[in-house]
VMD Tcl script that draws the C-alpha trace (Angstrom):
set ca {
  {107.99 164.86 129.50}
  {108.64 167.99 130.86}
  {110.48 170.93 128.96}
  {113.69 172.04 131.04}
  {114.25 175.96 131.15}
  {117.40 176.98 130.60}
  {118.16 180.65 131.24}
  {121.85 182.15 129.26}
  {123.27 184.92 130.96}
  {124.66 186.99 128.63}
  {125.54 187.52 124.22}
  {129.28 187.70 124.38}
  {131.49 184.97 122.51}
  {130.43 182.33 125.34}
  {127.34 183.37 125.98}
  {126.13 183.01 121.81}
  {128.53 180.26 121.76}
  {126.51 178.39 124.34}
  {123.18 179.44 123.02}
  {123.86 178.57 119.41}
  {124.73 174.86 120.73}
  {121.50 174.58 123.17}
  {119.74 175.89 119.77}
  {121.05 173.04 117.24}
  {120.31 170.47 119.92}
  {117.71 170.96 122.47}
  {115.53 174.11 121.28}
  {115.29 172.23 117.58}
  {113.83 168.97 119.41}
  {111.95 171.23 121.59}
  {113.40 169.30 124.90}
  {114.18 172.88 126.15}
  {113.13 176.51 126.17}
  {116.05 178.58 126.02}
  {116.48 181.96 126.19}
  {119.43 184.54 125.92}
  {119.60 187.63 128.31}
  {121.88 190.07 127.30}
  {122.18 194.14 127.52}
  {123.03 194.31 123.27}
  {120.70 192.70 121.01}
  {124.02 192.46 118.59}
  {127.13 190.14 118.66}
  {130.21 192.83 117.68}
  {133.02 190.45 116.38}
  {135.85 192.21 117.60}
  {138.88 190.34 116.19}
  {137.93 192.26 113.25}
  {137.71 195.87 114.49}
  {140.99 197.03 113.21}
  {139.86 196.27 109.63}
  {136.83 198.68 110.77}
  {139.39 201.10 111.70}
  {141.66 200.55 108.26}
  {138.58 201.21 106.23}
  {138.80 197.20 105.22}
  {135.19 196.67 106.31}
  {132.04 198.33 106.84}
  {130.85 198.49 110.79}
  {127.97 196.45 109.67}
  {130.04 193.32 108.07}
  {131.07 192.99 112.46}
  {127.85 193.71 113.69}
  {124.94 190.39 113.56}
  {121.68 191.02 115.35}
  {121.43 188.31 117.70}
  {117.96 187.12 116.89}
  {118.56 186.51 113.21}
  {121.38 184.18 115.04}
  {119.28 182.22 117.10}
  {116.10 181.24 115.57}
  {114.44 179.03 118.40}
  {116.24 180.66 121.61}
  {114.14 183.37 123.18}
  {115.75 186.66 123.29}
  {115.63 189.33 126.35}
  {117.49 192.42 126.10}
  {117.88 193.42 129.67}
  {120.39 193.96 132.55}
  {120.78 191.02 134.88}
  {121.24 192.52 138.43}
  {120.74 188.98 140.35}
  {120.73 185.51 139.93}
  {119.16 183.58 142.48}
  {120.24 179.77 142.34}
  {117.55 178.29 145.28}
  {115.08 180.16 143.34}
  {116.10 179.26 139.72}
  {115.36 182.70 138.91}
  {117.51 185.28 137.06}
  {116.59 189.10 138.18}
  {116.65 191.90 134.75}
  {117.21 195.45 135.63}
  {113.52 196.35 135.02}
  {112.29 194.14 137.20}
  {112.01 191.19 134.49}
  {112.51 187.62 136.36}
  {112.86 184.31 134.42}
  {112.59 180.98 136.32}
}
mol new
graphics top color blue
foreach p $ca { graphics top sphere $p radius 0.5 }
foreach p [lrange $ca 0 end-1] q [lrange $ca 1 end] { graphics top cylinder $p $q radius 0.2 }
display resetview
């Protein structure tokens, strides 16, 4: 059976949301490659940025590298300047293209 591709367009809320789900299901049976492009390599949890600003919390207790979040989802930290949906192909700012 073939492996379906599936390509995450950026690590906001959705974005990591989506990507930790396709991780727990698909990427753990290895039914899919999936990988993450996103310009931060870091989820910030802003809901808690005023504690930040209080003194409640370190910066780093908001701040989770998103690769230590996703073990089995490929990770590219780029720009996405075009998606092109004939193609299947998703077009990074340095020229990167994922199909």
């Amino acid at each position: 059976m073939k492996r379906s591709k599936v390509v995450i367009v950026g690590g906001g809320f959705a974005g990591l949301g989506a990507a930790m789900e396709l991780d727990r299901t698909l990427a753990r049976r290895a039914e899919a490659d999936v990988t993450l492009v996103s310009r931060d390599n870091f989820i910030l949890f802003t809901p808690m940025l005023h504690e930040v600003a209080s003194g409640e919390l370190d910066p780093a207790d908001i701040v989770n590298p998103i690769r230590r979040i996703l073990r089995r989802v490929n990770f590219v930290g780029a720009d996405v300047h075009g998606i092109d949906l004939a193609a299947h192909r998703v077009r990074g700012a340095s020229g990167i293209t994922r199909r």
